[in-house]
Structures are given as structure tokens and as C-alpha cells.
N, CA, C and O atoms as a DFTB+ gen file, in Angstrom:
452 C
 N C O
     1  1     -24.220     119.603    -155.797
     2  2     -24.622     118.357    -156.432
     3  2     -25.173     117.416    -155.369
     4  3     -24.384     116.849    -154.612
     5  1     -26.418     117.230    -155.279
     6  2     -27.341     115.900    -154.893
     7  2     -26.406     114.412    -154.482
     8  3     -26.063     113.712    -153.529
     9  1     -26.291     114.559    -156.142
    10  2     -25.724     112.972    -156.518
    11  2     -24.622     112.994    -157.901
    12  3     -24.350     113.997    -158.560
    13  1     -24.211     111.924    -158.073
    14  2     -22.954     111.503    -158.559
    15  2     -23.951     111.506    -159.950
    16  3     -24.714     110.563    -160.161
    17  1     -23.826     112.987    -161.117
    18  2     -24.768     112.425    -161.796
    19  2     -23.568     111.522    -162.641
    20  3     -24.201     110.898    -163.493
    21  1     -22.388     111.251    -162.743
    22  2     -21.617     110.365    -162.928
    23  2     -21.826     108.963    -163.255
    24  3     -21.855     108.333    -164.312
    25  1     -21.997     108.595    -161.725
    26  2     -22.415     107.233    -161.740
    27  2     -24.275     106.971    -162.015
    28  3     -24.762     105.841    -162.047
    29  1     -25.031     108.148    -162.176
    30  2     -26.217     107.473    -162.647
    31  2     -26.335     107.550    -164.354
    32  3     -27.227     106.957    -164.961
    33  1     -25.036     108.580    -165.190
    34  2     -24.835     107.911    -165.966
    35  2     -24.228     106.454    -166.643
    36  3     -24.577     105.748    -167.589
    37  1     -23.602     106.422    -166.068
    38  2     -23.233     104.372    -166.055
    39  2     -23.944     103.535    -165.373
    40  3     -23.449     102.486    -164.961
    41  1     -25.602     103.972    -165.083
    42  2     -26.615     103.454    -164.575
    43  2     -27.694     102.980    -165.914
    44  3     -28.351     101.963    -166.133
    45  1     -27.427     104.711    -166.900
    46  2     -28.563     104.566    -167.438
    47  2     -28.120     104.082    -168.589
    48  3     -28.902     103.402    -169.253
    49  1     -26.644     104.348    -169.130
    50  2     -25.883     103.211    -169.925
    51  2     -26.177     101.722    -169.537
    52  3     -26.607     100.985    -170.423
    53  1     -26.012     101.315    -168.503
    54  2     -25.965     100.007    -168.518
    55  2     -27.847      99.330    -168.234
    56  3     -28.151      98.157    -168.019
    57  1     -28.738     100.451    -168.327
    58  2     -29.917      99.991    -168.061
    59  2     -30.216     100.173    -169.539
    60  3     -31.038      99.305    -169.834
    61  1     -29.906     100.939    -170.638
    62  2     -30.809     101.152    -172.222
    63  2     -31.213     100.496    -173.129
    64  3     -31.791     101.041    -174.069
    65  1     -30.963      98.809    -173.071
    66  2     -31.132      97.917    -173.664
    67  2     -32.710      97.750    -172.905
    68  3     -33.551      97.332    -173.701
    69  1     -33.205      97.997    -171.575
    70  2     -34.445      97.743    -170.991
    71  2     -35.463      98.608    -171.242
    72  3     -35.141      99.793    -171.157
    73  1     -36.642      98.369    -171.537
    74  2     -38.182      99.345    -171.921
    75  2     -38.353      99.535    -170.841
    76  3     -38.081     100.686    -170.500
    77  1     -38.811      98.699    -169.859
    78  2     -39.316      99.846    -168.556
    79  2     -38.569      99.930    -167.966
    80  3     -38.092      99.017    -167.293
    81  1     -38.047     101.524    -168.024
    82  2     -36.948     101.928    -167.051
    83  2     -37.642     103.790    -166.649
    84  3     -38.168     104.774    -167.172
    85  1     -37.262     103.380    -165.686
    86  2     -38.205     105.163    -164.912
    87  2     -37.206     105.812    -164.195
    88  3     -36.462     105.104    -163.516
    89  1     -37.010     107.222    -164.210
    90  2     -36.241     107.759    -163.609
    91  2     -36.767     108.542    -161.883
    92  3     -37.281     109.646    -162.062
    93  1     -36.709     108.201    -160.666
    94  2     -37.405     108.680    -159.735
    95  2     -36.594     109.506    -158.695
    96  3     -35.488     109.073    -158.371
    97  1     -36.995     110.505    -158.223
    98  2     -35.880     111.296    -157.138
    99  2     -36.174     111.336    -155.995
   100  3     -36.965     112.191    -155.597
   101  1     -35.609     110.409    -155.148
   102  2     -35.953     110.022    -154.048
   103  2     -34.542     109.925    -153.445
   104  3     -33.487     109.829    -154.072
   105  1     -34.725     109.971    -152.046
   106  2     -33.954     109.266    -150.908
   107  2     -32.500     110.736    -150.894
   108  3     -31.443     110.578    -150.282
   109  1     -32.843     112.049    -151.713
   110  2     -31.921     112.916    -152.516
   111  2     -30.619     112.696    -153.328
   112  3     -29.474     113.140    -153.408
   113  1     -31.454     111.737    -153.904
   114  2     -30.646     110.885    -154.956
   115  2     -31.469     110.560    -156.401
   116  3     -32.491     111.201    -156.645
   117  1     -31.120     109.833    -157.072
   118  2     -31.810     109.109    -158.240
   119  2     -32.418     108.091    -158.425
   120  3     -31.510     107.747    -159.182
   121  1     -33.359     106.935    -158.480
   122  2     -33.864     105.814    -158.150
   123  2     -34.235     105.371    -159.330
   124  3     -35.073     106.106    -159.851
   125  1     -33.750     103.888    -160.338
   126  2     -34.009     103.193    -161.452
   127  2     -35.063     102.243    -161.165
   128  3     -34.744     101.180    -160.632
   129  1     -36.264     102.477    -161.441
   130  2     -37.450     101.758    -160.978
   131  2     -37.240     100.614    -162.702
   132  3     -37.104     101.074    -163.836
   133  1     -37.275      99.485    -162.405
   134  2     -37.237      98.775    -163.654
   135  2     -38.548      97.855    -163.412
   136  3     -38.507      97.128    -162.420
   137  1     -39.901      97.812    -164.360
   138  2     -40.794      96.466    -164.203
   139  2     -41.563      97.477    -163.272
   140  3     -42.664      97.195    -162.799
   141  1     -40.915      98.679    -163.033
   142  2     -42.277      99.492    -161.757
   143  2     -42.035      99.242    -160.532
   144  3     -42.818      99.600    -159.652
   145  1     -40.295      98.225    -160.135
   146  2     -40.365      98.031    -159.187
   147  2     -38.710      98.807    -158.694
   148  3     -37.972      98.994    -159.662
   149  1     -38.171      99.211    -157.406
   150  2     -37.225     100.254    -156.989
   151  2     -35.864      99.185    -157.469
   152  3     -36.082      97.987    -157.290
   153  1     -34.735      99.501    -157.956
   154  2     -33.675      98.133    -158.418
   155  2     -32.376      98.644    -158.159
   156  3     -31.446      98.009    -157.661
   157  1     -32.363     100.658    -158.784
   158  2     -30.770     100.553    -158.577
   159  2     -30.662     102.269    -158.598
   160  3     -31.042     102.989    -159.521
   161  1     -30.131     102.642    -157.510
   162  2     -29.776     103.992    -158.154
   163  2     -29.026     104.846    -157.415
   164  3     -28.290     104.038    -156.851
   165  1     -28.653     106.060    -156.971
   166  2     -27.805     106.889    -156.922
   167  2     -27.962     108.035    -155.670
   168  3     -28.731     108.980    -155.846
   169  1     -27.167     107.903    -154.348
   170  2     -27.383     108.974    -153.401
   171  2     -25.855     109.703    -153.200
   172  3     -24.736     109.198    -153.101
   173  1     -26.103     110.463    -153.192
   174  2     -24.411     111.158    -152.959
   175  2     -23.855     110.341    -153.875
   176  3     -24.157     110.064    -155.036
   177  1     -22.757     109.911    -152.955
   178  2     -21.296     109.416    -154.237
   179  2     -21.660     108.001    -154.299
   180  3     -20.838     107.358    -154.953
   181  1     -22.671     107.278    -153.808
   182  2     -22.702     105.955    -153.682
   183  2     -23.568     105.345    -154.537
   184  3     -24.617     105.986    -154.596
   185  1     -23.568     104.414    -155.196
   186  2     -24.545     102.983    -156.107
   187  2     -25.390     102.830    -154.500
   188  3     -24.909     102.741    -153.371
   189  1     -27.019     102.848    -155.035
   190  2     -27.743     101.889    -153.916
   191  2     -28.469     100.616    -154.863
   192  3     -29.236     100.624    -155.826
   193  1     -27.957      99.782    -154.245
   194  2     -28.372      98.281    -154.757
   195  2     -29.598      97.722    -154.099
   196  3     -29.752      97.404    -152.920
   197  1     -30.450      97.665    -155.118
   198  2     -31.797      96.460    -154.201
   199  2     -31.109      95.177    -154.822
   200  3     -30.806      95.211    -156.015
   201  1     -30.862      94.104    -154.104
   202  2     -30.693      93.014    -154.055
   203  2     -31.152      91.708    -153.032
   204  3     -31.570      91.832    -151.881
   205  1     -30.943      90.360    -153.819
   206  2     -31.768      89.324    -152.924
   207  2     -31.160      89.206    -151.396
   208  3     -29.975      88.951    -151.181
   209  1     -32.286      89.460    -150.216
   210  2     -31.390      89.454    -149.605
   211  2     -31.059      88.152    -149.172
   212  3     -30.976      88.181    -147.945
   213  1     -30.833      87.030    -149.612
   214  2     -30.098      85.811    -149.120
   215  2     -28.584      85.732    -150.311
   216  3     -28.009      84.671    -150.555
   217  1     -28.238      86.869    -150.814
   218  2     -27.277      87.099    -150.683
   219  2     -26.987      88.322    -150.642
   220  3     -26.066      88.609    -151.407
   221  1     -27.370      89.106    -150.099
   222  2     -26.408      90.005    -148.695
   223  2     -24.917      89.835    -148.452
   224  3     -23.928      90.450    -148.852
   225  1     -25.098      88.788    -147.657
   226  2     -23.593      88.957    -146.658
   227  2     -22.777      88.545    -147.736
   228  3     -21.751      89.223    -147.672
   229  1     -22.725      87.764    -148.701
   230  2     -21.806      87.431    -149.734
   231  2     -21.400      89.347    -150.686
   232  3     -20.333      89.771    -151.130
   233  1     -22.410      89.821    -150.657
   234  2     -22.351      90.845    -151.332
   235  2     -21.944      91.871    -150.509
   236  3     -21.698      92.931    -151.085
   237  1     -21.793      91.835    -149.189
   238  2     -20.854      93.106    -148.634
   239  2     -19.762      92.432    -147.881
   240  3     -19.242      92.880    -146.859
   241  1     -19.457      91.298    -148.487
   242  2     -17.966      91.083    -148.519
   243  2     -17.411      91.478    -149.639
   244  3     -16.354      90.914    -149.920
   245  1     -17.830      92.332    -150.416
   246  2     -16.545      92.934    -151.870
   247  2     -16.825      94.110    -151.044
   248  3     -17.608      94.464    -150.162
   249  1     -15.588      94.671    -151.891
   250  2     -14.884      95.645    -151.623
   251  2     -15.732      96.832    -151.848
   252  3     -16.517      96.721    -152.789
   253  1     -15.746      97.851    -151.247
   254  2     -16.847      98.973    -150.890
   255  2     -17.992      98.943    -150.790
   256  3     -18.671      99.961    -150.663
   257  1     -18.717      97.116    -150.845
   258  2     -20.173      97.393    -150.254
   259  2     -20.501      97.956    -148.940
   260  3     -19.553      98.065    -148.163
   261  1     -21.631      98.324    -148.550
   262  2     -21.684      98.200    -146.751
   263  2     -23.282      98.204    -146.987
   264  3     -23.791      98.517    -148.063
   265  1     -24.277      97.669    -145.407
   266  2     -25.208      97.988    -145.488
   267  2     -26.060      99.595    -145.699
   268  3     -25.540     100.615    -145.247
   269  1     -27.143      99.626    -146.292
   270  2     -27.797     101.021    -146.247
   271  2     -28.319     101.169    -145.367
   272  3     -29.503     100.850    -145.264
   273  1     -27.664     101.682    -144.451
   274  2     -28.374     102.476    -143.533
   275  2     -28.768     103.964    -143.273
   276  3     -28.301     104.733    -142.433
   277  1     -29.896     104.213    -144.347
   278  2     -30.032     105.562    -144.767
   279  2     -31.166     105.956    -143.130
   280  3     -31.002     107.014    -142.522
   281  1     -32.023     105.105    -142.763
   282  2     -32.737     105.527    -141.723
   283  2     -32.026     105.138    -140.395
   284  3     -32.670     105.176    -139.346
   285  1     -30.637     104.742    -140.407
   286  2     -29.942     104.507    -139.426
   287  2     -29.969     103.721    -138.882
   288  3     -29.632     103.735    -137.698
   289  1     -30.413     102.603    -139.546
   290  2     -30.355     101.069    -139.171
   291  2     -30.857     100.428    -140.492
   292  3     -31.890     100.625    -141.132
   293  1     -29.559      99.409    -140.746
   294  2     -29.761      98.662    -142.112
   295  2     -31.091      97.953    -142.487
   296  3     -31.875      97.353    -141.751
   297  1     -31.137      98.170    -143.773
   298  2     -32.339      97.823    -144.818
   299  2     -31.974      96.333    -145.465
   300  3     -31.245      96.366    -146.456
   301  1     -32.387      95.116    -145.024
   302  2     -32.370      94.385    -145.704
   303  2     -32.877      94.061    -147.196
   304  3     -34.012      94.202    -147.651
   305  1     -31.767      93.609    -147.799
   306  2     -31.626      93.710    -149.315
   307  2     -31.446      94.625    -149.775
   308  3     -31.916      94.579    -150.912
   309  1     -30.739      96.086    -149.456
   310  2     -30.577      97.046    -149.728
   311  2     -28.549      96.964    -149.557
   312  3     -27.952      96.659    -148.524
   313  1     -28.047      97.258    -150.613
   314  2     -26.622      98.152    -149.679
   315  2     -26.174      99.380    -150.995
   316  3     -26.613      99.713    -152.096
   317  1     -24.980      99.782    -150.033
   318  2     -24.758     100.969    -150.755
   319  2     -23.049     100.740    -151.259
   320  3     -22.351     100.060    -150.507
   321  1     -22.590     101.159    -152.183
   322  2     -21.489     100.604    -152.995
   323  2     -20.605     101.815    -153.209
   324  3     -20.780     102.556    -154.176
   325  1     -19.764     101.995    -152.410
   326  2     -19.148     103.175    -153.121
   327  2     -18.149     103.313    -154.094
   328  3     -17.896     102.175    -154.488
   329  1     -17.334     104.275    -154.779
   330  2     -16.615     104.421    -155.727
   331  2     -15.356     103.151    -155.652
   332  3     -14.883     102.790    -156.730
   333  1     -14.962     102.653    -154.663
   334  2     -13.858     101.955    -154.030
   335  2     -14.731     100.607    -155.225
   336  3     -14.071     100.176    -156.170
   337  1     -15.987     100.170    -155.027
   338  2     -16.145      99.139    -155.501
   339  2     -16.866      98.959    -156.397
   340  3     -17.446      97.884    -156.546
   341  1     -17.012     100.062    -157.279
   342  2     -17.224      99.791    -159.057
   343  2     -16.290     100.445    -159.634
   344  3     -16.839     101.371    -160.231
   345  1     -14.953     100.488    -159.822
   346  2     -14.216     101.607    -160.406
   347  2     -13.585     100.555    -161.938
   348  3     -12.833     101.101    -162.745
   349  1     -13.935      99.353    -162.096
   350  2     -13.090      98.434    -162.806
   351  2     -14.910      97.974    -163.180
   352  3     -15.804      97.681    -162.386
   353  1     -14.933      98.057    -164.468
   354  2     -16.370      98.023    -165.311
   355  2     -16.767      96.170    -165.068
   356  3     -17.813      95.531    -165.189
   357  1     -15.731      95.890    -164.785
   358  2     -16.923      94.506    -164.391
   359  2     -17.582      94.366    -163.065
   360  3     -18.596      93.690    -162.894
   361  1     -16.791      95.219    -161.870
   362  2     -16.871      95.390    -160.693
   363  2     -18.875      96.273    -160.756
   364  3     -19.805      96.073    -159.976
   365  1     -18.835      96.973    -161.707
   366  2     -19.468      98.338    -161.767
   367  2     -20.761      96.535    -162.369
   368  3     -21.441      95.828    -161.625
   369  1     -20.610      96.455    -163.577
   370  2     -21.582      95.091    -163.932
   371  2     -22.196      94.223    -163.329
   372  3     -23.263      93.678    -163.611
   373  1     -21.159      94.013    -162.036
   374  2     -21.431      93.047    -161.302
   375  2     -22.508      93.424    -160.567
   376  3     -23.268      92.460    -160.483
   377  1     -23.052      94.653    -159.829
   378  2     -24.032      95.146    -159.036
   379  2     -25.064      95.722    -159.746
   380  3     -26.082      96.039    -159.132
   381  1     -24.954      95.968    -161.265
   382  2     -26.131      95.925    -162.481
   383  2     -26.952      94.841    -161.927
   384  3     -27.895      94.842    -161.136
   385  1     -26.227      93.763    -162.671
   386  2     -26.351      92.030    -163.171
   387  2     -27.602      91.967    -161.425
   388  3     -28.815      91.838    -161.265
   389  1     -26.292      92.159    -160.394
   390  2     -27.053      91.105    -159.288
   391  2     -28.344      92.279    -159.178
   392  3     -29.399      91.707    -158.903
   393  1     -28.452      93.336    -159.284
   394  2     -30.320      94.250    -159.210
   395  2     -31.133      93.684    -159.924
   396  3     -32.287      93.419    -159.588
   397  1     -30.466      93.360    -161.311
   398  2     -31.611      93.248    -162.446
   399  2     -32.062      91.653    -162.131
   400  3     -33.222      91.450    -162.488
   401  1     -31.436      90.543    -161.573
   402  2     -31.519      89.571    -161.539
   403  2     -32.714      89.462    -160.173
   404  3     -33.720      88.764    -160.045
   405  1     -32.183      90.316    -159.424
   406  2     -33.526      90.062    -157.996
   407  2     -34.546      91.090    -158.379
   408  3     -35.596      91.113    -157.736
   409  1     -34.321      92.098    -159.534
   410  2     -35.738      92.695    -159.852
   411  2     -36.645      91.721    -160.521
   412  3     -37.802      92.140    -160.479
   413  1     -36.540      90.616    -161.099
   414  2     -37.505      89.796    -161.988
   415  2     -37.804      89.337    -160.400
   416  3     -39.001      89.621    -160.386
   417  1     -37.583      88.918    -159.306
   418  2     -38.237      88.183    -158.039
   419  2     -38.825      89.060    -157.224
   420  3     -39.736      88.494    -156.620
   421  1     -38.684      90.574    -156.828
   422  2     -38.883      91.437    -156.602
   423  2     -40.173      91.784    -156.390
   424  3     -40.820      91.526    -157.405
   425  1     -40.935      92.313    -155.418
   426  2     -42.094      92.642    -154.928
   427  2     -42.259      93.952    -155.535
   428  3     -41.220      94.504    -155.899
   429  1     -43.350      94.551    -155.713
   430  2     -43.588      95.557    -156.586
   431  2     -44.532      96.771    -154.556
   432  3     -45.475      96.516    -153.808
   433  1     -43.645      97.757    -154.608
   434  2     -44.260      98.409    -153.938
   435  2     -46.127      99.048    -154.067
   436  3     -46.630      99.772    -154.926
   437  1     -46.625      98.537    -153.083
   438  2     -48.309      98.813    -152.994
   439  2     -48.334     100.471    -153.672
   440  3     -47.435     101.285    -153.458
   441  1     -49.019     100.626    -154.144
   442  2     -49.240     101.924    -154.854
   443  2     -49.860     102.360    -153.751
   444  3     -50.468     101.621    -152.977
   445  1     -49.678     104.166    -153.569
   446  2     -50.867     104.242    -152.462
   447  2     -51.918     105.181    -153.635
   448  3     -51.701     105.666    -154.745
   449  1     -53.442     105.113    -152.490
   450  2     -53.970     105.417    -153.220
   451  2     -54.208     106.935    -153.154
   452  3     -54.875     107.494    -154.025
């Protein structure tokens, strides 16, 4: 197994109320492109969160955030959430809520051509 298809089912539960929602396989994980732009999705056992990053540091002070450092040095506005800190469904809401909220501000990656 890739990824937790687990937790990208309580991804796509909590995304089905939304029309544009895309499923992408990247990073050897799952990626919830919402609006066309990258927001929330799934590597190994971990939630990866795009979020604002001017709140960051507020957001990896809960419990099992940490930065993503998938290229081995952290990605601002990016972190990764593990099981420790969505296991209690508001915990799990709470890192929905804060993606979907910085996807409406969210830069839309340049298409290449």
C-alpha cells in the first residue's frame, strides 16, 4: 500500500458536498486538487495539508502536525498530519476546514505547456 487509502477516504467524504474536486497521484500518494488548485491529500500514513502559511506555526503546534519535508527541507504552507492528530473527527475537520479555507486564496499552479 502507497497510501492510507483510509484516510483518503475521510478525505473524499469530507470533500463530496464540493463540484470541483480531482483526484491526482502524486508525491506516491493521493492529491485533492479543489478549484484546480493542490489543497489536501494523502502520502503513506500521513494527511498533507496546503495551508496559509501565516498560520503555520499555530498549526504545527497541535498535536501530530510537523513540517513537510518531502524534498528534505520544509515546504512552506505545506505540513503533514499524522494519525496522532486526526483520530477524534473534529481534530480530522479541523485540517479539512483550514485547506479549504486557504484554497479560495490559493494560487493556482502555472499549467505547463
Amino acid at each position: 500500500m502507497a497510501y492510507s487509502e483510509k484516510i483518503a477516504d475521510r478525505i473524499r467524504e469530507a470533500l463530496a458536498h464540493i463540484d470541483d474536486v480531482e483526484e491526482k497521484y502524486m508525491f506516491g500518494g493521493v492529491c485533492f486538487m479543489v478549484n484546480g488548485k493542490m489543497c489536501i491529500g494523502v502520502v503513506k500514513d500521513d494527511m498533507m495539508c496546503r495551508i496559509d502559511p501565516a498560520a503555520e506555526a499555530d498549526a504545527l503546534e497541535r498535536t501530530g502536525a510537523r513540517p513537510m519535508d518531502f524534498t528534505s527541507r520544509p515546504m512552506k504552507g505545506y505540513v503533514y498530519v499524522d494519525d496522532s492528530g486526526m483520530k477524534k473527527k473534529s481534530d480530522f475537520q479541523y485540517w479539512v476546514d483550514l485547506c479549504l479555507d486557504f484554497n479560495t486564496r490559493a494560487k493556482a499552479s502555472k499549467k505547463k505547456k
